[in-house]
PASEBA-1860 file (N, C-alpha, C; in nm, 3 decimals):
! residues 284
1> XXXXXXXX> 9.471/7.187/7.050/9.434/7.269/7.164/9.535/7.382/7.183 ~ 9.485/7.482/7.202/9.566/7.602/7.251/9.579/7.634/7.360 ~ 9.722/7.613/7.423/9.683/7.668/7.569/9.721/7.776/7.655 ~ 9.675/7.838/7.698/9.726/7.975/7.819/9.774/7.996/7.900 ~ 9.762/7.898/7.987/9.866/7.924/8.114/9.908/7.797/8.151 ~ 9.996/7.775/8.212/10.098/7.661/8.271/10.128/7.707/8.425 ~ 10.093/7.601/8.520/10.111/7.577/8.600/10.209/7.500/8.680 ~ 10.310/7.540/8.754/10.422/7.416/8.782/10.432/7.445/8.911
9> XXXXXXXX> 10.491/7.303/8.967/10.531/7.307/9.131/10.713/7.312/9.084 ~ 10.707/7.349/9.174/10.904/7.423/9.191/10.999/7.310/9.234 ~ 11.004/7.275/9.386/11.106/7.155/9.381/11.074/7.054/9.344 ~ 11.163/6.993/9.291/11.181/6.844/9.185/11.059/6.882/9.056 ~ 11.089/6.980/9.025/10.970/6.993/8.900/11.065/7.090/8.829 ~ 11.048/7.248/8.853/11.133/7.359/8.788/11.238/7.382/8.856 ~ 11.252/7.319/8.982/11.405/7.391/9.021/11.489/7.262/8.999 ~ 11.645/7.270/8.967/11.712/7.155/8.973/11.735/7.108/9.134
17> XXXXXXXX> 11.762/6.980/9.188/11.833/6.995/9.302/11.896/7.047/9.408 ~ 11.939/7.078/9.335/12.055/7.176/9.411/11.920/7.334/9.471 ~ 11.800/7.380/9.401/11.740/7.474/9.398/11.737/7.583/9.310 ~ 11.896/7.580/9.225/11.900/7.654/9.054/11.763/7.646/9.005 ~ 11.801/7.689/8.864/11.651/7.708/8.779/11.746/7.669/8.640 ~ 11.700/7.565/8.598/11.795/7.507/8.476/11.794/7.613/8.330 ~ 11.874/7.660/8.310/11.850/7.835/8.166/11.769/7.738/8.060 ~ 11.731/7.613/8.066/11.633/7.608/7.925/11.531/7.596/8.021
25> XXXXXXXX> 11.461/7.651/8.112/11.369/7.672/8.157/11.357/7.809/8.147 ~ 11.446/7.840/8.199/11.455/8.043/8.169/11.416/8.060/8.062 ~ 11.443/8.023/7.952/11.450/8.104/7.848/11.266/8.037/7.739 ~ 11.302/7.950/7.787/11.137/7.888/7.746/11.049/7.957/7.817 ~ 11.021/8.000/7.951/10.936/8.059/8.003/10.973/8.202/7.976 ~ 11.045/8.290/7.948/11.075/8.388/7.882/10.998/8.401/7.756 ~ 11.020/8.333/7.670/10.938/8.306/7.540/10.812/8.318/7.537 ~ 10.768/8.195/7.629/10.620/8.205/7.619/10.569/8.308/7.686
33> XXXXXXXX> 10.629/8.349/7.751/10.532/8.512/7.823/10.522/8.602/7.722 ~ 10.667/8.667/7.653/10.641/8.736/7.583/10.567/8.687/7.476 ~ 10.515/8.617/7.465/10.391/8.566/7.412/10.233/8.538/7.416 ~ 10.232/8.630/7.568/10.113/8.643/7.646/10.076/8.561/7.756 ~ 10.172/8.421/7.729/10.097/8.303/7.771/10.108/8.344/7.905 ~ 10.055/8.302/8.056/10.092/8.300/8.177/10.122/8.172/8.228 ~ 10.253/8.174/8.278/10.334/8.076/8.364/10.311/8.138/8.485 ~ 10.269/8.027/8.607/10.234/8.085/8.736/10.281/7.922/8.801
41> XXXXXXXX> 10.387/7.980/8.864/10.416/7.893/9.004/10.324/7.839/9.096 ~ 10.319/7.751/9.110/10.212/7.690/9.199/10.271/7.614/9.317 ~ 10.285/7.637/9.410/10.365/7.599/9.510/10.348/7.562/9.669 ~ 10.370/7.501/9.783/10.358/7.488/9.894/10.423/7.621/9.923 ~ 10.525/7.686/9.880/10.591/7.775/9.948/10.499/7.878/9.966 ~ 10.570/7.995/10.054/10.526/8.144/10.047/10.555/8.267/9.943 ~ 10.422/8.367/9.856/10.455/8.405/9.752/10.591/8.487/9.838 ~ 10.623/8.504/9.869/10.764/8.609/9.940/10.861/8.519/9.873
49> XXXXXXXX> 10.855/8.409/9.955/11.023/8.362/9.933/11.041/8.301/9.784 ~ 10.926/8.328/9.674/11.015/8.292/9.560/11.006/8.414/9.477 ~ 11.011/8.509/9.520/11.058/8.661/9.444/11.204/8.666/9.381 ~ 11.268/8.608/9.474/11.409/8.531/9.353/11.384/8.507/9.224 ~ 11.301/8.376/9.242/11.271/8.321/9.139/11.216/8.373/9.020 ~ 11.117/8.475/9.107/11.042/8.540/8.978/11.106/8.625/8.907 ~ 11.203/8.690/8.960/11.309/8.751/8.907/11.394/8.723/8.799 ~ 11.458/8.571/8.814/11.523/8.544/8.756/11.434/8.488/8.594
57> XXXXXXXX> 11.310/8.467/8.649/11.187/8.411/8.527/11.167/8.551/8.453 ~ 11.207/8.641/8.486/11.161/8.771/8.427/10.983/8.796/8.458 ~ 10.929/8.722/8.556/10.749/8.759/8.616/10.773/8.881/8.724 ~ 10.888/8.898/8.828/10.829/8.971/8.924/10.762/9.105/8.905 ~ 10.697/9.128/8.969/10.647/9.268/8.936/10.560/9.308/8.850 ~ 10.537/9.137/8.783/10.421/9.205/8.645/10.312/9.190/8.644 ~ 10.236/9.270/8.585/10.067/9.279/8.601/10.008/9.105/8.504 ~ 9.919/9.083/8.558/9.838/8.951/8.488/9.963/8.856/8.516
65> XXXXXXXX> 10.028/8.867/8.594/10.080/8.746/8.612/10.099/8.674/8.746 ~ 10.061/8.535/8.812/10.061/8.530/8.946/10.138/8.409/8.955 ~ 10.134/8.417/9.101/10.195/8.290/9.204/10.056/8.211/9.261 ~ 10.043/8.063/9.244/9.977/8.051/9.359/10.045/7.969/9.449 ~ 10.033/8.026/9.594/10.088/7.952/9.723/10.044/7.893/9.840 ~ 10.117/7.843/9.883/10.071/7.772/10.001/9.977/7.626/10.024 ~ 10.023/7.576/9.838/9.902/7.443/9.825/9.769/7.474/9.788 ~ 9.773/7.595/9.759/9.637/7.631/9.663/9.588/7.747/9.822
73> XXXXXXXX> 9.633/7.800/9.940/9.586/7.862/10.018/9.590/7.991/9.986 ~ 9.648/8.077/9.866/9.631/8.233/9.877/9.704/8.228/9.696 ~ 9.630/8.332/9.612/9.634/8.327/9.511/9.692/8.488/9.492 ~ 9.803/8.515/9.466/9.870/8.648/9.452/9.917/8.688/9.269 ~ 9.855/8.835/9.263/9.928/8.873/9.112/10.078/8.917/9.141 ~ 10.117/8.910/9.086/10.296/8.947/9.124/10.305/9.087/9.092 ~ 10.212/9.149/9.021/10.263/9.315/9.056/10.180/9.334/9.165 ~ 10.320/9.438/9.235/10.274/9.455/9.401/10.226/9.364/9.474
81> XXXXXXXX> 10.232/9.215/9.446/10.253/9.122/9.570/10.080/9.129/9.589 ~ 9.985/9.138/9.470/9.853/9.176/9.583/9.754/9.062/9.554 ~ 9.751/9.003/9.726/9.672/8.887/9.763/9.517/8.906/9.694 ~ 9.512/8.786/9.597/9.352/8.836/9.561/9.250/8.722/9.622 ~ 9.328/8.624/9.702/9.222/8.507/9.803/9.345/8.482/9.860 ~ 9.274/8.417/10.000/9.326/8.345/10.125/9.220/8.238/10.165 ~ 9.312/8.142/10.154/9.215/7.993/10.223/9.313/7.974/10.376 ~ 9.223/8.026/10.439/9.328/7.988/10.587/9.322/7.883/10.672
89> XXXXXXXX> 9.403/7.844/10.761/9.348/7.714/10.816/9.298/7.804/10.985 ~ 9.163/7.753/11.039/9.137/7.774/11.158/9.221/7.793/11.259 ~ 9.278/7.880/11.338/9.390/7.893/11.447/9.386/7.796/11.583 ~ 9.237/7.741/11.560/9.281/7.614/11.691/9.282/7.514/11.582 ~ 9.227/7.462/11.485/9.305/7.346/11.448/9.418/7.367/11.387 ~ 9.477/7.455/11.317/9.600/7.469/11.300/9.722/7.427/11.419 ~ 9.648/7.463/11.566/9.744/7.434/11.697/9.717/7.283/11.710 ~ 9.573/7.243/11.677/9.589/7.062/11.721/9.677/7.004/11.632
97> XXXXXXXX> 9.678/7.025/11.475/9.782/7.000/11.359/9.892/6.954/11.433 ~ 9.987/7.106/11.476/10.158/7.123/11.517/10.117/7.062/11.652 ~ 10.056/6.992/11.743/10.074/6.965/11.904/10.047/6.816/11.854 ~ 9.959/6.724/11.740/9.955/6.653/11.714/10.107/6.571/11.646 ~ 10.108/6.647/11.541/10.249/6.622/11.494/10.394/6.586/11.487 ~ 10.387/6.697/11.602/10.563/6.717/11.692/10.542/6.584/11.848 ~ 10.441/6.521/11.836/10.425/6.442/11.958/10.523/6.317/11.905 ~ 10.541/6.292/11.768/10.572/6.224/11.708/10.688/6.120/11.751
105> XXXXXXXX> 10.822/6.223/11.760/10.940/6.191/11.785/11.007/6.365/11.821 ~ 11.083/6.379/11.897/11.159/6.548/11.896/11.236/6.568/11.841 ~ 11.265/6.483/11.705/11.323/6.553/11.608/11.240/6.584/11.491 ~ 11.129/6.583/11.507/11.068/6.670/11.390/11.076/6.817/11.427 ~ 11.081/6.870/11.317/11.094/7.036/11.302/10.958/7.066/11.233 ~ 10.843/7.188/11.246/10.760/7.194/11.222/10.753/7.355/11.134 ~ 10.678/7.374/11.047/10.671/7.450/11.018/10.515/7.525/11.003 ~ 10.533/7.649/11.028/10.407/7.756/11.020/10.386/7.876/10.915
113> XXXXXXXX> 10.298/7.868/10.820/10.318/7.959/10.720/10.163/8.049/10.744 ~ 10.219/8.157/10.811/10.114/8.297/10.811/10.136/8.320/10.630 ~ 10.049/8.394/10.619/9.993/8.435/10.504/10.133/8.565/10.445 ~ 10.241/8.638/10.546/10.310/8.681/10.508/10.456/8.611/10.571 ~ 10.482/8.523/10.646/10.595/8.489/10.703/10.544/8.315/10.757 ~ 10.719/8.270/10.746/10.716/8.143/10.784/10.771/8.098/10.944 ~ 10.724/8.101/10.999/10.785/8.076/11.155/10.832/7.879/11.156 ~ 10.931/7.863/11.190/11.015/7.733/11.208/11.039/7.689/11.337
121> XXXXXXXX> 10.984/7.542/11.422/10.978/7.524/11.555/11.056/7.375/11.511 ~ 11.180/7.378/11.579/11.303/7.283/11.624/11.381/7.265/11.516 ~ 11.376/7.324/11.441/11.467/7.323/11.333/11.605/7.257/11.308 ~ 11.570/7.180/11.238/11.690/7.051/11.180/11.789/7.079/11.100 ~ 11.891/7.041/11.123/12.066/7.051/11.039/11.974/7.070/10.857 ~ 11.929/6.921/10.828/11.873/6.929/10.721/11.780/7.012/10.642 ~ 11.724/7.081/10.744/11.589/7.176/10.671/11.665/7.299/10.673 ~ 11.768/7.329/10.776/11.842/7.426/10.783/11.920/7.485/10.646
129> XXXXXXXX> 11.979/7.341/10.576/12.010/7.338/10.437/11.933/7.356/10.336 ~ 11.825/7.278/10.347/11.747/7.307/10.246/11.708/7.417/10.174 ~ 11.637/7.484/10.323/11.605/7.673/10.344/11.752/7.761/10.287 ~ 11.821/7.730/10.326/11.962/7.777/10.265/11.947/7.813/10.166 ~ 11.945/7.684/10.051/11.976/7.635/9.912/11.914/7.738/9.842 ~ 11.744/7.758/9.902/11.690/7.778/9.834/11.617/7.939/9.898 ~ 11.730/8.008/9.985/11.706/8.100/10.003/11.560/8.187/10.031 ~ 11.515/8.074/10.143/11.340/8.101/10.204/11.371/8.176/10.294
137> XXXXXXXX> 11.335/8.282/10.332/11.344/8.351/10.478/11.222/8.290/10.607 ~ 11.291/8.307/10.719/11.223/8.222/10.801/11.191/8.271/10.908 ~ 11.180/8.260/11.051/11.163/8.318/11.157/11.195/8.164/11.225 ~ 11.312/8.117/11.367/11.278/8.066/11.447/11.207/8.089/11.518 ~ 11.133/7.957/11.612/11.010/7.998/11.697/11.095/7.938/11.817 ~ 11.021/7.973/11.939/11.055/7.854/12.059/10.863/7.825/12.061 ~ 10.864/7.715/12.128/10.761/7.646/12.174/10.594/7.751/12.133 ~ 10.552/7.761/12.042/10.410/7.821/12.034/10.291/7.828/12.137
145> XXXXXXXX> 10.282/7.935/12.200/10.173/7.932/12.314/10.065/7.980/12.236 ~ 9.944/8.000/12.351/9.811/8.027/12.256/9.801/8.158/12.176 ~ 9.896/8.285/12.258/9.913/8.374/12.215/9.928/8.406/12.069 ~ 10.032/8.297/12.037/10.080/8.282/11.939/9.946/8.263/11.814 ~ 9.921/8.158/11.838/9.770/8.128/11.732/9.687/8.226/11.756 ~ 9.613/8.279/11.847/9.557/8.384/11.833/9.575/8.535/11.770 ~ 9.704/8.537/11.792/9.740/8.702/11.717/9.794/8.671/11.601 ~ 9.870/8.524/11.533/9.947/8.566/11.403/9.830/8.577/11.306
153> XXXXXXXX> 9.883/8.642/11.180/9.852/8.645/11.098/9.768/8.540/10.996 ~ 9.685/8.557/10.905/9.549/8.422/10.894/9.720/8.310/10.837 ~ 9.636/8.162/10.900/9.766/8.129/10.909/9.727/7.953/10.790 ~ 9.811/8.027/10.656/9.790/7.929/10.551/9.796/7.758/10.551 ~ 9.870/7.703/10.675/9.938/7.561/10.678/10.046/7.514/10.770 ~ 10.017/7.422/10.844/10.093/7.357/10.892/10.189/7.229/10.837 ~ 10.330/7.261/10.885/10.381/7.116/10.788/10.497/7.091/10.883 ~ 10.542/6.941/10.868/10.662/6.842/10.905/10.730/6.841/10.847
161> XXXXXXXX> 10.874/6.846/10.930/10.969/6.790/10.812/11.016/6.675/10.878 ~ 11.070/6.559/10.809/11.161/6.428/10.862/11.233/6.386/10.753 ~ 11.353/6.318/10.754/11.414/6.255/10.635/11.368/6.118/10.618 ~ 11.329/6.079/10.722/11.279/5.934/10.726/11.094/5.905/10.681 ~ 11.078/5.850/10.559/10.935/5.825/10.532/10.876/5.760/10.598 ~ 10.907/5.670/10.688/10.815/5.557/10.792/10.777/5.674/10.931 ~ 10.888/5.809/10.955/10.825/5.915/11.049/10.740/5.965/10.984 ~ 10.748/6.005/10.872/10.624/6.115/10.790/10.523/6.040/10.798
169> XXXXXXXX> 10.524/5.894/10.765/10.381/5.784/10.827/10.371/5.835/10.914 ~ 10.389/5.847/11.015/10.363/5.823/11.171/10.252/5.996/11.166 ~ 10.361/6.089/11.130/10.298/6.210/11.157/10.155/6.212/11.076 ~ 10.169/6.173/10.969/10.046/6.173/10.925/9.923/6.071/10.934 ~ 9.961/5.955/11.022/9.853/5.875/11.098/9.840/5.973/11.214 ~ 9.904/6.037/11.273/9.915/6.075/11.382/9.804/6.217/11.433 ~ 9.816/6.346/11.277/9.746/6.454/11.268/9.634/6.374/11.259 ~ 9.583/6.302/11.105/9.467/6.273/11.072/9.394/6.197/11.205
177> XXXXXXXX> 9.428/6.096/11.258/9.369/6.028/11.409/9.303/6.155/11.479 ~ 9.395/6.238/11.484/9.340/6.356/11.613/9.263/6.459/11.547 ~ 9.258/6.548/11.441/9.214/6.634/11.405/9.064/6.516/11.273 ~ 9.131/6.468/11.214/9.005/6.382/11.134/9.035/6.420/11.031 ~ 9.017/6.300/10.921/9.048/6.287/10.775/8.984/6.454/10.727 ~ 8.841/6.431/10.715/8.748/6.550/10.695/8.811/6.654/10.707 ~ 8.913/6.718/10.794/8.923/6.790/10.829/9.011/6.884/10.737 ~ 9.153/6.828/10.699/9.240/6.873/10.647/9.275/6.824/10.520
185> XXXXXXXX> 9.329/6.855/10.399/9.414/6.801/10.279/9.536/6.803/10.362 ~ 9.607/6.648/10.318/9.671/6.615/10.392/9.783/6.548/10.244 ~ 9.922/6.604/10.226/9.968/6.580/10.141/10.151/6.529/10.188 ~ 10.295/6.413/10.090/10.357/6.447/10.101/10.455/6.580/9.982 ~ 10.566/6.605/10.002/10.630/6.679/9.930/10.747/6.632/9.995 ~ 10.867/6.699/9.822/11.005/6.673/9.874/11.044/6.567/9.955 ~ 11.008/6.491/9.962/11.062/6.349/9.995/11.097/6.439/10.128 ~ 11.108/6.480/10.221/11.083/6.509/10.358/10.976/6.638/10.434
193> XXXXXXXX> 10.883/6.613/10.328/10.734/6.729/10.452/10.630/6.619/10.422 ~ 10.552/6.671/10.532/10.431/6.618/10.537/10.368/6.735/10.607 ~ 10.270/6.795/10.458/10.202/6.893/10.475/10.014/6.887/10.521 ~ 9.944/6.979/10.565/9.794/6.977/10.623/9.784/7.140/10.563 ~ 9.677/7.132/10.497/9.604/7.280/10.458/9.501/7.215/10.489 ~ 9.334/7.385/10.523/9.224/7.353/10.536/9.129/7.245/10.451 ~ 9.042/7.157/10.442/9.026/7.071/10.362/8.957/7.130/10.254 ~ 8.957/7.113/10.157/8.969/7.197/10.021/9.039/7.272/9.948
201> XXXXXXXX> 9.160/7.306/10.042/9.254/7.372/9.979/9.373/7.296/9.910 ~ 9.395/7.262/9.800/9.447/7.237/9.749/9.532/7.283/9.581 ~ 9.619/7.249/9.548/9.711/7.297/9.406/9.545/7.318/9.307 ~ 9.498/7.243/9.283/9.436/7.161/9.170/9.284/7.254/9.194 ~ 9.205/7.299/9.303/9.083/7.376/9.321/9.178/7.533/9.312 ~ 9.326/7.617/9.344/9.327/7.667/9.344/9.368/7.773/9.173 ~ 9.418/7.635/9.123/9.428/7.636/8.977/9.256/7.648/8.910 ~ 9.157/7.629/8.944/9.021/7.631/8.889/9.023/7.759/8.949
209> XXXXXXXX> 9.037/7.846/9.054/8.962/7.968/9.046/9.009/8.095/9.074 ~ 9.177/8.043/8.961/9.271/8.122/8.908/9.215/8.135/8.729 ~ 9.207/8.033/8.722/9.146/8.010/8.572/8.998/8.097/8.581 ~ 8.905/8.046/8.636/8.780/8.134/8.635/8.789/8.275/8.620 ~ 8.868/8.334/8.721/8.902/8.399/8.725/8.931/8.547/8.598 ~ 9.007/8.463/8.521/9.078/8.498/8.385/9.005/8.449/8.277 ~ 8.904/8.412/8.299/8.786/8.379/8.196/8.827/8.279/8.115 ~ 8.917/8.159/8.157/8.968/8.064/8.065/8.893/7.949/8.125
217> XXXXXXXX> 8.931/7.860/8.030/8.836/7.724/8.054/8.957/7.651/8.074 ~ 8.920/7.508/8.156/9.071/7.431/8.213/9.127/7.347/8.157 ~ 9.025/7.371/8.021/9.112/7.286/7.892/9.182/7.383/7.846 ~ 9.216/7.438/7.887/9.382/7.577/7.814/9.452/7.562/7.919 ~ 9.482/7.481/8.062/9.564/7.466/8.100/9.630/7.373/8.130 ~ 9.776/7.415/8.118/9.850/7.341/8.155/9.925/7.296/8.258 ~ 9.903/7.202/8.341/10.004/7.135/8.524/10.111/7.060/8.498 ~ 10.221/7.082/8.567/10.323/7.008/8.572/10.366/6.987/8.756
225> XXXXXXXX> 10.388/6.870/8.766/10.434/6.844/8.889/10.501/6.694/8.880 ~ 10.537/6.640/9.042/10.608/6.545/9.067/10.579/6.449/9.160 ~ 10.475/6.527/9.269/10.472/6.433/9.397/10.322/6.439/9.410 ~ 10.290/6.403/9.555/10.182/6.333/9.632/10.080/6.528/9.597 ~ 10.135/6.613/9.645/10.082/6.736/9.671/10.049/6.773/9.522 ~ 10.075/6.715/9.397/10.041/6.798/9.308/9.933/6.735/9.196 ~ 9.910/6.599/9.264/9.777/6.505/9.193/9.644/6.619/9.157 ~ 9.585/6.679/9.277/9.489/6.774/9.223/9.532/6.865/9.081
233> XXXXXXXX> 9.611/6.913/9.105/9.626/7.013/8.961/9.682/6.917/8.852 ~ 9.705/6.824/8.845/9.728/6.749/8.695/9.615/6.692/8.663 ~ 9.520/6.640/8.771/9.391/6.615/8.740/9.308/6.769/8.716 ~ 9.312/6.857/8.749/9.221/6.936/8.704/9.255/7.042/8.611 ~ 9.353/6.992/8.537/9.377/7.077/8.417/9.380/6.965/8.279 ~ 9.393/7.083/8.162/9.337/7.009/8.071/9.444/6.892/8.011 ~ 9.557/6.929/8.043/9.718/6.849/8.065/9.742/6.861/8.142 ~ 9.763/6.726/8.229/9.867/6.738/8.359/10.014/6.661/8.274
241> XXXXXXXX> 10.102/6.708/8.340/10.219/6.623/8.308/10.345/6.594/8.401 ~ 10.347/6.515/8.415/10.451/6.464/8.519/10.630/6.472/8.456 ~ 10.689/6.496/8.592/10.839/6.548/8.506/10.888/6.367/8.519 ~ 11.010/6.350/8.469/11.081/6.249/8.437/11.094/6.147/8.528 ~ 11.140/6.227/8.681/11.165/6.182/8.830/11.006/6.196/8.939 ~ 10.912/6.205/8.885/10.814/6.205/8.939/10.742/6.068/8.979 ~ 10.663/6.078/9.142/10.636/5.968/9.163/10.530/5.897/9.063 ~ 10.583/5.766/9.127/10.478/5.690/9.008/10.355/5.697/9.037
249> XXXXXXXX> 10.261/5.755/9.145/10.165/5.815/9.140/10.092/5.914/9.028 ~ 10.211/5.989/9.074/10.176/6.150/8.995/10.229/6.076/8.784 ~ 10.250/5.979/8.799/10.293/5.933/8.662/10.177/5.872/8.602 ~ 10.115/5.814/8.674/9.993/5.730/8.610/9.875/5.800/8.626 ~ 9.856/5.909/8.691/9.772/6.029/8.687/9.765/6.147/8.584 ~ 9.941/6.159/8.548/9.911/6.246/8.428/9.876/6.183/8.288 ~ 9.864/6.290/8.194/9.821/6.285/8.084/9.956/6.231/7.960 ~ 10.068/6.285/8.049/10.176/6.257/7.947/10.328/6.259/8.063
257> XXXXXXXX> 10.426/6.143/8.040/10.532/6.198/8.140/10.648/6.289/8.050 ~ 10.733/6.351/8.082/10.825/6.373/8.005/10.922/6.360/7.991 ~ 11.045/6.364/7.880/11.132/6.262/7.891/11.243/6.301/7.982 ~ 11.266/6.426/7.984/11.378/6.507/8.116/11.332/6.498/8.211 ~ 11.397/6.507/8.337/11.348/6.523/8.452/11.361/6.668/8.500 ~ 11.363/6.705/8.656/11.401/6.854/8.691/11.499/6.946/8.656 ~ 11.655/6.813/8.650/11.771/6.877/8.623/11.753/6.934/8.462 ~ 11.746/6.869/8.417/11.759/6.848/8.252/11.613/6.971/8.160
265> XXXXXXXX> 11.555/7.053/8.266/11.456/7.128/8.189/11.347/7.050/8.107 ~ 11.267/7.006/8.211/11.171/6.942/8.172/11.028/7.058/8.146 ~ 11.041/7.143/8.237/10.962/7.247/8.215/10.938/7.291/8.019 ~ 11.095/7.368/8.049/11.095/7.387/7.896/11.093/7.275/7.804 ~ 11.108/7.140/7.826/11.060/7.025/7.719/10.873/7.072/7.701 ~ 10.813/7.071/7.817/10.671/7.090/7.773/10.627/7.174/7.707 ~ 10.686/7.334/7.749/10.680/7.475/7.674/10.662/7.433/7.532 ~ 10.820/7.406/7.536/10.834/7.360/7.374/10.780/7.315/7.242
273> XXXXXXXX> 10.666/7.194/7.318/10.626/7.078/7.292/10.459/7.153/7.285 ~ 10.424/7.223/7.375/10.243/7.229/7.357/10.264/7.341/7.362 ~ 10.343/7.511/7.371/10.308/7.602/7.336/10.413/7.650/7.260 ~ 10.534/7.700/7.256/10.604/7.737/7.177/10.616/7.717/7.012 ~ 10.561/7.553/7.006/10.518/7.531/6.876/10.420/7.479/6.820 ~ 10.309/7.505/6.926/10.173/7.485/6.909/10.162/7.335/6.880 ~ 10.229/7.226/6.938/10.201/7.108/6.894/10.066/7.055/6.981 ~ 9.955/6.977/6.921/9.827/6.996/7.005/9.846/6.824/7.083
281> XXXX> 9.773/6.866/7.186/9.745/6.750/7.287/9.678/6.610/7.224 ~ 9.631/6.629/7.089/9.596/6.505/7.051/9.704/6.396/7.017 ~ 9.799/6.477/6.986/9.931/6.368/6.891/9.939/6.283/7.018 ~ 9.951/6.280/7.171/9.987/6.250/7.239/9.971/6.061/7.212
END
């Protein structure tokens, strides 16, 4: 099999820990571009805050090449940043989401991702770091009135943060009870969010009509991820593959695990392995 584009989620997948980008990832995804292939980030984040990244990948700015963000909610080419879909979530259930959520305990910190900016309500020592590390730009909020949902911008996702997984239970018995299963994709990440996009929006449908798109079939692509949020796109590509440290979910879902994890350039183990040297998906 020959394949075209590669798809990856960023933390605990392509970024190390810390939020670096390990150089045998650099330089493998370097390779394969100038090789035509397209590597496209696929991410919960906002396409803004990983323009770093793309930078340092040598993508920003280039034509035929994209980001998709927000959990499959807005599909951007990276030259000139230009949005070619938005899956938004409704502005009153987006408000039952965050009023459901934060009922939780008052130390959850909540987050709001408009389609160009991330607004942050109670913001925690820990997320404070995180955002740091990994150099997201943000906006504090105080308390969101209706104003607020009504005038921002179409608004991609609501999400939690907690360090504790028995709270991220809670929040997410807590949204789904009030707003309804039906309603939302309801995912975790990073071992502290618990994310809600509109229901259908997800990694894995937004990878199908990125591909359509580009006239490829989804047996030429390739997913890599780690957690709860990235099951759709390893299932709907023609390889999914799970990195080293990935849950055992996302392990028995993919097609192949690999033997590095995030730190260690697991990215570029796959490059390597199914495009750089054309080794085909059957040996597997």
């Amino acid at each position: 099999m020959t394949y075209r584009m590669f798809v990856s989620d960023l933390d605990e997948t392509l970024l190390n820990d810390d939020g670096t980008v390990n150089q045998k990832n650099v330089a493998a995804i370097k390779a394969a571009v100038a090789q035509g292939f397209k590597f496209v980030p696929n991410t919960g984040r906002s396409f803004n805050s990983v323009q770093p990244l793309l930078e340092i990948l040598g993508l920003k700015g280039l034509k035929d090449q994209y980001v998709i963000s927000y959990n499959g909610g807005a599909i951007v080419e990276n030259a000139g940043n230009k949005v070619l879909l938005t899956r938004a979530l409704d502005p009153q259930l987006a408000s039952q989401i965050f009023e459901a959520g934060i009922q939780v305990n008052s130390e959850i910190d909540a987050h709001i991702y408009t389609v160009n900016h991330l607004f942050i309500y109670n913001l925690s020592v820990t997320d404070r770091r995180y955002m740091s590390e990994r150099a997201v730009p943000y906006q504090k909020i105080e308390y969101p009135n209706a104003d607020f949902w009504t005038n921002a911008e179409p608004i991609m996702k609501v999400i939690f943060e907690h360090p504790e997984p028995a709270v991220r239970e809670q929040i997410m018995t807590q949204v789904l009870t009030t707003v309804g299963s039906e309603a939302v994709e309801a995912t975790y990440s990073s071992s502290r969010y618990v994310e809600f996009n509109r229901a259908g929006v997800e990694k894995g449908s937004a990878t199908q009509l990125l591909a359509e798109q580009l006239g490829m079939d989804m047996s030429e692509v390739m997913a890599i991820g780690d957690n709860s949020n990235d099951l759709a796109m390893l299932e709907a590509a023609g390889l999914g593959i799970a990195v080293a440290n990935g849950i055992e979910e996302v392990k028995k879902m993919a097609n192949v695990v690999m033997k590095y994890d995030n730190n260690h350039g697991a990215v570029a183990e796959a490059l390597e392995k199914y495009v750089l040297k054309g080794v085909d998906d059957a040996s597997i």
